[in-house]
C-alpha positions in Angstrom: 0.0 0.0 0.0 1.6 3.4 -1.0 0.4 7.1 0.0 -0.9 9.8 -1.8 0.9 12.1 0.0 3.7 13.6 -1.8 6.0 14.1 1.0 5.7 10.5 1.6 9.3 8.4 1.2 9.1 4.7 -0.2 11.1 3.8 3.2 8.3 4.8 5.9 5.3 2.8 6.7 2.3 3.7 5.6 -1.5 1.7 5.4 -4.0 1.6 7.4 -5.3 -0.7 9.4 -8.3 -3.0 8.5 -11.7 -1.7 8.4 -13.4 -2.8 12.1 -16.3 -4.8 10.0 -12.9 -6.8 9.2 -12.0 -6.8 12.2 -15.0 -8.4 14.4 -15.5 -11.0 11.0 -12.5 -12.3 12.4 -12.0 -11.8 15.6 -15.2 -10.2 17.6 -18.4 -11.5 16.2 -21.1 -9.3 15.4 -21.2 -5.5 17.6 -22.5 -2.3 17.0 -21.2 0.6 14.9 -19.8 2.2 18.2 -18.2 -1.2 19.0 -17.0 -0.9 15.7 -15.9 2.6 15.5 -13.9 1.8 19.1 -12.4 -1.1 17.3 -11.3 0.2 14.4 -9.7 3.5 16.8 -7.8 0.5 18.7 -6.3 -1.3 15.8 -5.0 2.5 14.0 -3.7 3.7 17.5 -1.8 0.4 18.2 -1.0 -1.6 15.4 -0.3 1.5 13.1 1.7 2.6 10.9 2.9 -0.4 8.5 5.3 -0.9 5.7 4.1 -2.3 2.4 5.9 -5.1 1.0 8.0 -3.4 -1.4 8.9 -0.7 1.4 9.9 -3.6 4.0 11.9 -5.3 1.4 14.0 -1.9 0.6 14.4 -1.4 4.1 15.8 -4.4 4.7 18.0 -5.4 1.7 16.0 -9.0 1.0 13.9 -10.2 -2.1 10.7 -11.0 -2.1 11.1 -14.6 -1.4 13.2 -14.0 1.3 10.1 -11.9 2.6 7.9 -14.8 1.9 10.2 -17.0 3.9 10.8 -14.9 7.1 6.9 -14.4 7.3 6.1 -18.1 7.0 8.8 -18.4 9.2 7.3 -16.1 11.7 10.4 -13.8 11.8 8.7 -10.8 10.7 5.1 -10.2 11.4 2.6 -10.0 8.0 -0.9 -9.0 8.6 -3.7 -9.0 5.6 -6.3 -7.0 5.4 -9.8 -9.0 4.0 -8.8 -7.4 0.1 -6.0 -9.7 0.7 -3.4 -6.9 1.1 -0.2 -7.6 3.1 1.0 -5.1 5.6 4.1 -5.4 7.9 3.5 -3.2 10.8 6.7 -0.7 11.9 6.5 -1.8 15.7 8.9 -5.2 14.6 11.7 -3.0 13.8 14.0 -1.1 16.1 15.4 2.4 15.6 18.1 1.0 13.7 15.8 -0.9 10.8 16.4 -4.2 12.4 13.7 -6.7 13.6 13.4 -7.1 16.8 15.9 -9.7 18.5 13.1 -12.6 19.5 9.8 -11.6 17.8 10.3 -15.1 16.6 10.8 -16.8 19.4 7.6 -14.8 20.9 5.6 -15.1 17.6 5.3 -19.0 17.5 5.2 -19.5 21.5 2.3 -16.8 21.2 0.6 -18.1 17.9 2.4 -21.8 17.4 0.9 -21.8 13.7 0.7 -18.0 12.9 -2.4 -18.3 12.4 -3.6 -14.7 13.9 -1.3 -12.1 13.0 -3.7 -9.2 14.2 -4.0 -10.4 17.5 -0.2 -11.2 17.5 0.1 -7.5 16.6 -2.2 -6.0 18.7 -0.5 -8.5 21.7 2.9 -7.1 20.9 1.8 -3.4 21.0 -0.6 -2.8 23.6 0.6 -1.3 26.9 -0.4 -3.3 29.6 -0.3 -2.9 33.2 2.1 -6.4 33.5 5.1 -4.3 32.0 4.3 -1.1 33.8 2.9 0.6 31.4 4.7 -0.3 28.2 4.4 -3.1 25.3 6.1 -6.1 24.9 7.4 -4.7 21.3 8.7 -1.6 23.7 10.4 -4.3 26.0 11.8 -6.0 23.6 12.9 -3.1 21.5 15.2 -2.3 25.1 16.7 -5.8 24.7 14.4 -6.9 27.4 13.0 -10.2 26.0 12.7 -12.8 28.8 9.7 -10.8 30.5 8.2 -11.3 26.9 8.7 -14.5 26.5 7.5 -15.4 30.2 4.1 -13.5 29.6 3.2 -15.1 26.1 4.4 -18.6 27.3 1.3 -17.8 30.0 -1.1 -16.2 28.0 -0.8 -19.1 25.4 -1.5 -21.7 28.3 -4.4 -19.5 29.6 -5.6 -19.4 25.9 -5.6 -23.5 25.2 -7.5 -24.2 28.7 
């Protein structure tokens, strides 16, 4: 996904995230438009902004089936939106344009088969209350990984009770 905006550089993410009717089809079940609206305000507030394939791939110096390979893989994070769009949100990367040292490891104790990269995403970014008031992608972006680990090796026995 490109911008419009011609101040926009090829290197910095842009896209937007999915439309909240996307959203609850696969994840919520059926809610209101304010539930929706909230939703939607959730997803562009935490998950935002993303890099679009070709951007990503610039960025980081690899083809396109070396992309392919490090998504399947779960070492870099690929969202789609329900057009079928993939998106690669910014959050994986640290200040120096690197991925983040573990989002694998996290990524397939969290989500063994990636098979919910959303909710991997909005797990990564959302401040919680466990990390004082910071994300895991923010912990692990200040080389603090085991608290990471420990809380998505929890929340992934919680989830298959």
């Amino acid at each position: 996904m490109t911008s419009s905006d011609p101040s926009h550089r090829a290197d910095e993410p842009t896209g937007s995230a999915p439309e909240a009717t996307d959203v609850e089809k696969a994840r919520l079940g059926r809610r209101s438009s304010a539930a929706e609206t909230r939703t939607q305000a959730t997803w562009e507030s935490t998950v935002e902004p993303f890099y679009d394939g070709a951007s990503l791939m610039r960025l980081l110096a690899i083809s396109t089936e070396e992309l392919d390979r490090a998504s399947n893989a779960g070492e870099v994070l690929r969202t789609r939106t329900a057009d079928g769009t993939d998106l690669y949100p910014s959050f994986q990367l640290n200040a120096s344009a690197e991925l983040l040292t573990g989002l694998r490891e996290v990524l397939t104790v969290l989500d063994p088969g990636l098979d919910d990269p959303w909710g991997d995403a909005l797990w990564l970014t959302a401040v919680v209350r466990r990390f004082e008031g910071r994300s895991a992608a923010k912990l692990m972006r200040m080389g603090e990984l085991r608290p990471v680990q420990t809380a998505a090796r929890q929340d992934r026995a919680t989830w298959d009770r």
